[in-house]
C-alpha positions as CSV (number, residue, x, y, z in Angstrom):
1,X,27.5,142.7,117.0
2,X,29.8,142.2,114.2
3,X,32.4,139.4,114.4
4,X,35.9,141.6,113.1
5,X,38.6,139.1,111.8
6,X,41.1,141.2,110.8
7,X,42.5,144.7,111.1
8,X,44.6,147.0,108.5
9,X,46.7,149.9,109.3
10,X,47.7,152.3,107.0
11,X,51.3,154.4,106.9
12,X,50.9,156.4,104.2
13,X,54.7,157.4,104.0
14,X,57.3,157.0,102.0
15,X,60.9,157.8,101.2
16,X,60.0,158.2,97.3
17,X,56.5,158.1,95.7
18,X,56.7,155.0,92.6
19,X,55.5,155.6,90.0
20,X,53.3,152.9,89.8
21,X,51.7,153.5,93.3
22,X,48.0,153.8,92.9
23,X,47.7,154.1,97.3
24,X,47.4,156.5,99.4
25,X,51.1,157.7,99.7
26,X,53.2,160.8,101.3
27,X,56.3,161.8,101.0
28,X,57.9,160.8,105.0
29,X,58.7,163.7,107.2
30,X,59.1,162.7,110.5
31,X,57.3,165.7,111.8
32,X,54.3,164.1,110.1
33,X,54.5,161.1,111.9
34,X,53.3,162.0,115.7
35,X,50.1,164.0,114.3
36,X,49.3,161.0,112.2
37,X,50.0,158.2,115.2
38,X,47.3,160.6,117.0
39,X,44.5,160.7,114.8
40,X,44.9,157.0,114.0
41,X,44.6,155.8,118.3
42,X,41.3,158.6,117.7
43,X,40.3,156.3,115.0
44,X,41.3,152.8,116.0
45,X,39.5,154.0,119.8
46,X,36.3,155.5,117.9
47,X,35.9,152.6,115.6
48,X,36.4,149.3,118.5
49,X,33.8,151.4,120.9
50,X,31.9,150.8,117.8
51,X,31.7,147.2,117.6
52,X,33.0,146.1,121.1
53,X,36.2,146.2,120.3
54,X,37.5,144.3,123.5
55,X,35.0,141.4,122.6
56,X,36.2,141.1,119.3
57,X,38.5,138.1,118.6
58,X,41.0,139.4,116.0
59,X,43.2,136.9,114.6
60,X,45.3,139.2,112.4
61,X,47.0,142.6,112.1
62,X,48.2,144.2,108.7
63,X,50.9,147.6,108.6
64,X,50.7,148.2,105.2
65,X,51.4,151.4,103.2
66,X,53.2,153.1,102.2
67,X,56.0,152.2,104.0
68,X,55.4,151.0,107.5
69,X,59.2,150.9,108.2
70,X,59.3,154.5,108.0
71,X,58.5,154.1,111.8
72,X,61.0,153.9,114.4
73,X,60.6,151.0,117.1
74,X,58.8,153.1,119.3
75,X,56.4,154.4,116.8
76,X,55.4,151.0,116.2
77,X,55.6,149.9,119.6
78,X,52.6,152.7,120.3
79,X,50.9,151.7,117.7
80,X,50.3,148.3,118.8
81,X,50.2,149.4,122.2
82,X,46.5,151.2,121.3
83,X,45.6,148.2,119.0
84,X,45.7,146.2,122.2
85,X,43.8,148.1,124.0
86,X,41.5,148.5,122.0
87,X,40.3,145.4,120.3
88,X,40.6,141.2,121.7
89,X,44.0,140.0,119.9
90,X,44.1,136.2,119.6
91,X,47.0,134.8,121.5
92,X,47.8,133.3,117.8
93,X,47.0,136.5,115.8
94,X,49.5,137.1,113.2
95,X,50.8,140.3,113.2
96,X,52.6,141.3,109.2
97,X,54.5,144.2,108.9
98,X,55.5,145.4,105.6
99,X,59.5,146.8,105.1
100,X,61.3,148.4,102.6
101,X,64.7,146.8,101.7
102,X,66.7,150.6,102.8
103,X,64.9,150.4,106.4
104,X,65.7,146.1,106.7
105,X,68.6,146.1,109.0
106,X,68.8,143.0,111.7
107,X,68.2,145.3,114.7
108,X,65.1,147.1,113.6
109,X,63.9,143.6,112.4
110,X,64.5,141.8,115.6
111,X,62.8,145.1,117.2
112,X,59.5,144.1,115.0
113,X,60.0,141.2,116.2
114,X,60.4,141.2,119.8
115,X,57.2,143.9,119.7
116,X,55.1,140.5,118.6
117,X,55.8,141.5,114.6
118,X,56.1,137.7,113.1
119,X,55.2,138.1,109.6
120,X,58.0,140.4,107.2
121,X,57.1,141.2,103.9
122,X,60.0,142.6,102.0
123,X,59.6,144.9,98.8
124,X,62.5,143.7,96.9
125,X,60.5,143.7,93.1
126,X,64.0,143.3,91.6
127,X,67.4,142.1,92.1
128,X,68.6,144.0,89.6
129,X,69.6,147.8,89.3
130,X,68.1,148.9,85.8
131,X,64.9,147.3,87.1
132,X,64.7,149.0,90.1
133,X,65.3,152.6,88.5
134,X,62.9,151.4,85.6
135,X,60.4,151.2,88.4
136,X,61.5,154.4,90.2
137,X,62.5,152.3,93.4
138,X,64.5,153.6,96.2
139,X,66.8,151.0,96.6
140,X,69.1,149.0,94.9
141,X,70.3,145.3,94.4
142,X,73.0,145.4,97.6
143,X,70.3,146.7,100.0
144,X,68.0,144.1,98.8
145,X,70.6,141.7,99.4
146,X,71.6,143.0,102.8
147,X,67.7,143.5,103.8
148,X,67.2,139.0,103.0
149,X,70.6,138.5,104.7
150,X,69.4,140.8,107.8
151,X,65.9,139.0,107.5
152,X,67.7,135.4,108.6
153,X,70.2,136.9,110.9
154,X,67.3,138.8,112.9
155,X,65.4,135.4,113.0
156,X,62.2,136.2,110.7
157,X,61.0,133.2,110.6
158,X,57.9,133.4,108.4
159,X,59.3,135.9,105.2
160,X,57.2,137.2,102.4
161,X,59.2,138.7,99.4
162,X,57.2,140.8,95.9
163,X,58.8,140.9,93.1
164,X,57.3,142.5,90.4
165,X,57.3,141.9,86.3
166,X,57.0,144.0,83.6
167,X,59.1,147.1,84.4
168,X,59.0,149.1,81.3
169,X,61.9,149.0,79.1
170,X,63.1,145.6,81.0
171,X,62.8,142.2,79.7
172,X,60.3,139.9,81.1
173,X,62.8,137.1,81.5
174,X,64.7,139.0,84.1
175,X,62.1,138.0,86.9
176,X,63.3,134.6,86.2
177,X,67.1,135.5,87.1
178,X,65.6,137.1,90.4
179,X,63.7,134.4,90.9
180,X,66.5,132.0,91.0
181,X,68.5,134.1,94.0
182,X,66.0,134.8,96.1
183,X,65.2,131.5,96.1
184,X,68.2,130.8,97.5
185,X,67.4,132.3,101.0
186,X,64.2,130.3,100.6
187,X,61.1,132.7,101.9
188,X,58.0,130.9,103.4
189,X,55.9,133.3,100.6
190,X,56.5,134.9,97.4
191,X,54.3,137.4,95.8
192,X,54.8,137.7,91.7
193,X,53.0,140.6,90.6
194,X,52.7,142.1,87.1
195,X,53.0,145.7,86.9
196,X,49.2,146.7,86.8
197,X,48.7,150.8,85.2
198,X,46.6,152.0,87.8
199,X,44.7,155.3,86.9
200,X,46.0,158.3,88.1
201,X,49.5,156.9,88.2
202,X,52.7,158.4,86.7
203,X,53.5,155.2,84.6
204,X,49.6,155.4,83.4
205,X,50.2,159.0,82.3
206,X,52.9,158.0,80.0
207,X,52.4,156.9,76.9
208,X,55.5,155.2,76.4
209,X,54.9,152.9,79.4
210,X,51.8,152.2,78.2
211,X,52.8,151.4,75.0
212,X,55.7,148.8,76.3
213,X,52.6,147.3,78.6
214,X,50.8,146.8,75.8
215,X,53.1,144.9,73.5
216,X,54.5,143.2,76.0
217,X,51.3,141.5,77.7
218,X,51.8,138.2,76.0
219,X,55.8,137.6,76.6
220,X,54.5,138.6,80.5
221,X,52.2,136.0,80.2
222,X,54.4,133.4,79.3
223,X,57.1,134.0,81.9
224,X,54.8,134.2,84.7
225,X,53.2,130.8,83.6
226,X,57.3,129.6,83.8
227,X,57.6,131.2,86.9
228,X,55.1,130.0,88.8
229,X,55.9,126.2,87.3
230,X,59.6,126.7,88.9
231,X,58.1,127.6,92.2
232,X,55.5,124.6,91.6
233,X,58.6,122.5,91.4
234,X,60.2,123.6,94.5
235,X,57.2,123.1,96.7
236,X,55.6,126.3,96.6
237,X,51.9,125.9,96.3
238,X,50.3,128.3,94.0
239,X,47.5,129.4,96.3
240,X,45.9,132.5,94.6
241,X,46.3,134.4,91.1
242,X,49.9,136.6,92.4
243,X,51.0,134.5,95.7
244,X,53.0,131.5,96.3
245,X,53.6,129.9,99.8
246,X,55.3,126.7,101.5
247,X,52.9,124.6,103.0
248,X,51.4,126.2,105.7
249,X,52.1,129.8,104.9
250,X,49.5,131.7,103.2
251,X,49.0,135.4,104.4
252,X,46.3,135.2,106.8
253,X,45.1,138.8,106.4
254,X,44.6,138.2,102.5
255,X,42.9,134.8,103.5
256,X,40.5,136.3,105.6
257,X,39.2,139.1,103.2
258,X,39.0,136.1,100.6
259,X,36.8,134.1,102.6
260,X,34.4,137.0,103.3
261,X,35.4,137.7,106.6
262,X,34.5,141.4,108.4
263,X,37.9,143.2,108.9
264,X,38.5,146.9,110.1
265,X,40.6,149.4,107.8
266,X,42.2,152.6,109.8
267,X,44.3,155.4,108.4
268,X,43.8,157.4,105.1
269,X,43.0,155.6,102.0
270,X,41.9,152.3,104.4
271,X,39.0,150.3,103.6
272,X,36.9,148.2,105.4
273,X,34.3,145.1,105.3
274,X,31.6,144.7,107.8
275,X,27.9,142.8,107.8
276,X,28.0,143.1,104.3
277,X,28.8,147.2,104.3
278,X,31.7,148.4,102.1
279,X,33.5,151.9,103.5
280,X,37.0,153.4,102.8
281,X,38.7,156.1,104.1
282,X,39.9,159.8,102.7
283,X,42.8,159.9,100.9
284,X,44.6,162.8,102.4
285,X,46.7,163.2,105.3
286,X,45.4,166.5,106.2
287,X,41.8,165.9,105.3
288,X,42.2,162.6,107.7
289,X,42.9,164.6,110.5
290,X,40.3,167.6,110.2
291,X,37.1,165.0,110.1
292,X,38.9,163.3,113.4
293,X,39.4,166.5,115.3
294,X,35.6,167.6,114.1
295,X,34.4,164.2,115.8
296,X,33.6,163.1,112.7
297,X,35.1,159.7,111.2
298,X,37.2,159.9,108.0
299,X,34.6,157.8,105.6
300,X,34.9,159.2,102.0
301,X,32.5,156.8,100.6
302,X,30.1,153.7,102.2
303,X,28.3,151.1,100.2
304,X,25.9,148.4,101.1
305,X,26.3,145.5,99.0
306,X,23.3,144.2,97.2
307,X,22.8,140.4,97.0
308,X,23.7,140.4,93.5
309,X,27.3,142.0,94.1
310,X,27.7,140.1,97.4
311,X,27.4,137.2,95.2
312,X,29.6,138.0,92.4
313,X,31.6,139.2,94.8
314,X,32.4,135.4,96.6
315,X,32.5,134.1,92.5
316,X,35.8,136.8,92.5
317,X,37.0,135.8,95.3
318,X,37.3,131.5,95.2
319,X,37.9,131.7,91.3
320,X,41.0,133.3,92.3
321,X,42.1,130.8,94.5
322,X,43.6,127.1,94.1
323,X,40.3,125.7,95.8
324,X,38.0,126.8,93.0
325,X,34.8,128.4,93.3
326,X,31.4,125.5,94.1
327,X,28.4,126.6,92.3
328,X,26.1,124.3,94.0
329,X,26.7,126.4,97.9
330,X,27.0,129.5,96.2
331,X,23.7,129.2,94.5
332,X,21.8,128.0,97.3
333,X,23.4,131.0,99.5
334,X,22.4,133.6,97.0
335,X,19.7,132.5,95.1
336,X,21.2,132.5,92.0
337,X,20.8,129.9,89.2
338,X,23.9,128.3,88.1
339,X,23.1,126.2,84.9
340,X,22.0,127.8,81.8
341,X,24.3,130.3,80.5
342,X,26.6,129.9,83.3
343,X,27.7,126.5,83.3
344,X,27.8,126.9,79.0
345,X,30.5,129.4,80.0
346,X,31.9,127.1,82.4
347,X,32.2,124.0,79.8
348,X,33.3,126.7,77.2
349,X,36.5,127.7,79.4
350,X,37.1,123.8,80.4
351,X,37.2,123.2,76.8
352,X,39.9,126.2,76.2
353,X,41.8,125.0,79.0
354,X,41.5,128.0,81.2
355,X,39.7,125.6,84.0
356,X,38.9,122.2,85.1
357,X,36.9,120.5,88.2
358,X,37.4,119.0,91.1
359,X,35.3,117.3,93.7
360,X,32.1,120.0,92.3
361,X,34.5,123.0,92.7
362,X,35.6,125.0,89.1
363,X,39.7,125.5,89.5
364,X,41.4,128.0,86.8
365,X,44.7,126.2,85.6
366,X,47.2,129.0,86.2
367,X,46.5,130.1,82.4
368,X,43.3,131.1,83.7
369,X,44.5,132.5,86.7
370,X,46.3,135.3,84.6
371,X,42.6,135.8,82.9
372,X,40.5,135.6,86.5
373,X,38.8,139.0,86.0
374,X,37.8,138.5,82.2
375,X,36.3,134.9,83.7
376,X,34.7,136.6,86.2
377,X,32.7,138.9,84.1
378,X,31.8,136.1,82.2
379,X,29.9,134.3,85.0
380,X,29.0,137.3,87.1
381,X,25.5,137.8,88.0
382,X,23.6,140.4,86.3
């Protein structure tokens, strides 16, 4: 029987589609909301009979979208209802919701809360108003600031906030300046991202945006290095390429899926890890629905990894981390040779400054981190 970790839940909708936004997204009617609750209990119930879901000893549970806050209270309350029921929460598990800054207000927050919610993570990306529209947000600066005021007032005790750089037309320095306030209401966990054109996207379709990516790449560069430094400075450990946390307070859910760990994806677009298998889910509401009510479950694609991409897989994985990747256990787990070509590499980066060791383990210095997947390549197997 597999041994599931961790469980993801997918709201695919939103108040506006970004332009960025490379999920599996909808634009929110609430009339789409109780046919969509439905075929995810089908799922959730289809999937735990599966793998003895009430043996299972899940130690976290991710809403992630979309915009999960485009529930109301008792939408959510349902949903965790049949979550329950259905697979062996941990008395510990944590449970991370993920809100937009419109939907933040203190009573829906302590709501989350008081339905066993105890991880927020609030899409800010910017404090400022020409970045926001830049990156065709809903909201503005005063919402933001009312949704991290409401946070603290509704007793979130364990806060993530994104912020995002690179906003076309927008320079890169301004993540600095919303760095320094929202530091002020000190979250437990900050996640820096920079603005990734994902094909199929709006912003990849346009040339201008990809133009402004392109010449900009190097200034981005620079001011993440100085952002990450500043949170360095004010205790924030720098824990994996795009997050940051306070002692103690890495995201479980993304800590399990880094340590190889099975987890369960339901809802469109979902994906899912188990016993070395690979699966994700259809991308469309409607499509969803149909393959649940022909007893069918909503796969679009499975895969079962081969030893060489398992292995590569775990070299992605710890390089992108701030414990390093150990050649010596991952060679003896997967058969693969380390020295030779690899370790040349290795030396070669060292050298360049993009890495250094420690205690046996090879740790990217957070230059490298911003060139993880090009150093990946270069070690990967095969």
């Amino acid at each position: 029987m597999a041994d599931i970790s961790a469980l993801y839940v997918h709201l695919p909708f939103c108040h506006t589609i970004c332009p960025f936004c490379a999920f599996a997204v909808h634009r929110d009617r609430p009339g789409l909301h109780r046919p969509y609750l439905d075929e995810l209990a089908v799922e959730i119930a289809r999937r735990a009979a599966e793998v003895g879901g009430d043996r299972q000893r899940v130690t976290s549970v991710y809403f992630g979208g979309g915009t999960p806050s485009t529930l109301g209270l008792p939408e959510v309350a349902g949903l965790l209802e049949t979550l329950r029921a259905a697979f062996g929460l941990a008395p510990d598990a944590e449970i991370a919701f993920e809100v937009n800054p419109e939907d933040a207000t203190a009573p829906y927050l302590r709501g989350l809360l008081a339905l066993g919610v105890d991880r927020i993570s609030l899409g800010v990306q910017s404090l400022d108003d020409a970045t926001l529209a830049a990156l065709g947000r809903n909201h503005r600066r005063a919402e933001s600031l009312r949704a991290l005021a409401a946070a603290r007032e509704a007793g979130v005790g364990n806060l993530n906030l994104d912020l995002m750089l690179g906003a076309p037309g927008v320079p890169a320095r301004r993540l600095l300046a919303d760095l320094a306030e929202v530091l002020q209401a000190t979250p437990e966990h900050l996640s820096l991202y920079v603005l990734d054109l994902e094909p199929g996207t709006r912003f990849a379709r346009d040339a201008a945006v990809r133009q402004w990516s392109e010449t900009h790449r190097e200034e981005q560069a620079e001011v993440f290095l100085e952002a990450a430094a500043r949170l360095e400075a004010r205790g924030y450990r720098h824990y994996e390429v795009s997050n940051f946390c306070l002692p103690g307070r890495e995201g479980r859910q993304n800590r399990l899926v880094w340590d190889g760990a099975d987890y369960l994806g339901f809802g469109v677009g979902a994906h899912s890890f188990v016993a070395g298998v690979r699966w994700h889910n259809v991308r469309h509401v409607r499509a969803y629905g149909r393959l649940l009510a022909a007893g069918e479950l909503p796969v679009a694609a499975r895969e079962v990894l081969t030893p060489q991409q398992l292995a590569n897989e775990r070299l992605m994985l710890e390089l992108r981390r701030d414990s390093g990747f150990a050649p010596q256990p991952w060679s003896e787990r997967f058969g693969f040779g380390w020295e030779g070509a690899r370790e040349r590499v290795a030396r070669e980066l060292e050298a360049g400054g993009l890495l250094r060791r420690e205690a046996g383990r090879l740790v990217l210095t957070p230059r490298g981190l911003l060139l993880a997947d090009a150093i990946t390549e270069r070690l990967m197997v095969g």
